[in-house]
Structure formats: C-alpha cells, structure tokens
C-alpha positions in Angstrom: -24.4 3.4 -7.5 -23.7 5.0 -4.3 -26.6 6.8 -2.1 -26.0 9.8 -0.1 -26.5 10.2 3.3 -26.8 14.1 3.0 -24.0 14.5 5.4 -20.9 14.2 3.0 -20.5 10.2 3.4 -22.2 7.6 1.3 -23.7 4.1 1.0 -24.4 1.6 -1.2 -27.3 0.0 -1.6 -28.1 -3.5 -0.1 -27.2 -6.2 -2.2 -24.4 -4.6 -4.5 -21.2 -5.4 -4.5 -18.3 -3.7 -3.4 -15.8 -2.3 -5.9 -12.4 -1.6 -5.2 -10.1 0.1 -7.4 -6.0 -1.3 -8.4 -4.4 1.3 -5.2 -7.1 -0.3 -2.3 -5.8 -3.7 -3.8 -2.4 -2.9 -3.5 -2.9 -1.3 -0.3 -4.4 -4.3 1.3 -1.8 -6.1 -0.1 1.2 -4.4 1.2 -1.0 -3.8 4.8 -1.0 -7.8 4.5 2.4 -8.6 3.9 3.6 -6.0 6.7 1.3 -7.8 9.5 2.7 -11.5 8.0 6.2 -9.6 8.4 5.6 -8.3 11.7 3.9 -11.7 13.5 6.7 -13.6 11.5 9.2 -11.4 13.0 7.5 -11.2 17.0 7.4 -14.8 17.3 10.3 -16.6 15.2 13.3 -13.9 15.6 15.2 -13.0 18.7 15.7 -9.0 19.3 18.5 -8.4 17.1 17.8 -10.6 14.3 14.3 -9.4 14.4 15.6 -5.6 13.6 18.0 -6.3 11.3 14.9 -8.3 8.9 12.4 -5.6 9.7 15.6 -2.7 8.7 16.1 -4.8 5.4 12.6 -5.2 4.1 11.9 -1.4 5.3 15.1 -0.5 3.0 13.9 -2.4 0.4 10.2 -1.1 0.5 12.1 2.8 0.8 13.4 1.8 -2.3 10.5 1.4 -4.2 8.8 5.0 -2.5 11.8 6.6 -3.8 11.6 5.0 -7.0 8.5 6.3 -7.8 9.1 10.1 -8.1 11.5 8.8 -10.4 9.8 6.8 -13.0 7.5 9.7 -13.1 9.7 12.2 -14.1 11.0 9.8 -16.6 7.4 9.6 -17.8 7.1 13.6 -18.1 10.8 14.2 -19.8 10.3 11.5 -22.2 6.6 12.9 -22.9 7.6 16.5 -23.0 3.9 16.9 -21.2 3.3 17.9 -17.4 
C-alpha cells in the first residue's frame, strides 16, 4: 500500500516491494533494446551504415505504433461495443 505525502505524490513503505504493471515492463524493455541499439550502432557502424540500421529498426518499430490503432478497431467492429 502506498502512503501519501499530502502533496499529490506517494511512497511506499520501507521494506515492500515494488510492483510494476505489463506497460512499465514493456517500457523498460523497449527503453533497453533502443540504448543496446544505439551503443551497438555508435561504436560498430560507420555514418552511413549506422543510419540506414537505425532508419530500418525505426520503420519497423513505426510499424507496430501504427498497428495498434488497428487491432483495436478490429477489437470494437468485431465486438459491436465502444
């Protein structure tokens, strides 16, 4: 349980655990793989080579951001709920 500071932000209590929820983990996860992507990229690529691995993998990740609107609506049309 969290305790609060009174001032709009909270605590927890010494000696409990953090919890995360699914999206922090993913978060982290994709923050991860970005900063192996980028210090892979800075010290094993020349210029060129560099941006064209960085412009693939941001294609690919656009990819999914635009895929996401879309599996959604699928979700609401194959429902017939909003």
């Amino acid at each position: 349980p969290l305790i609060d500071n009174g001032d709009g932000s909270a605590i927890l209590p010494s000696g409990d655990d953090l919890v995360t929820v699914p999206v922090e983990r993913l978060l982290l996860q994709v923050t991860c793989f970005w900063a192996v992507v980028i210090v892979g990229v800075t010290f094993t690529l020349h210029a060129h080579a560099a941006a064209a691995a960085v412009g693939v993998i941001v294609n690919v990740n656009l990819i999914f951001f635009y895929a996401a609107p879309l599996q959604t609506m699928k979700h609401v049309i194959s429902s017939q709920n909003s």
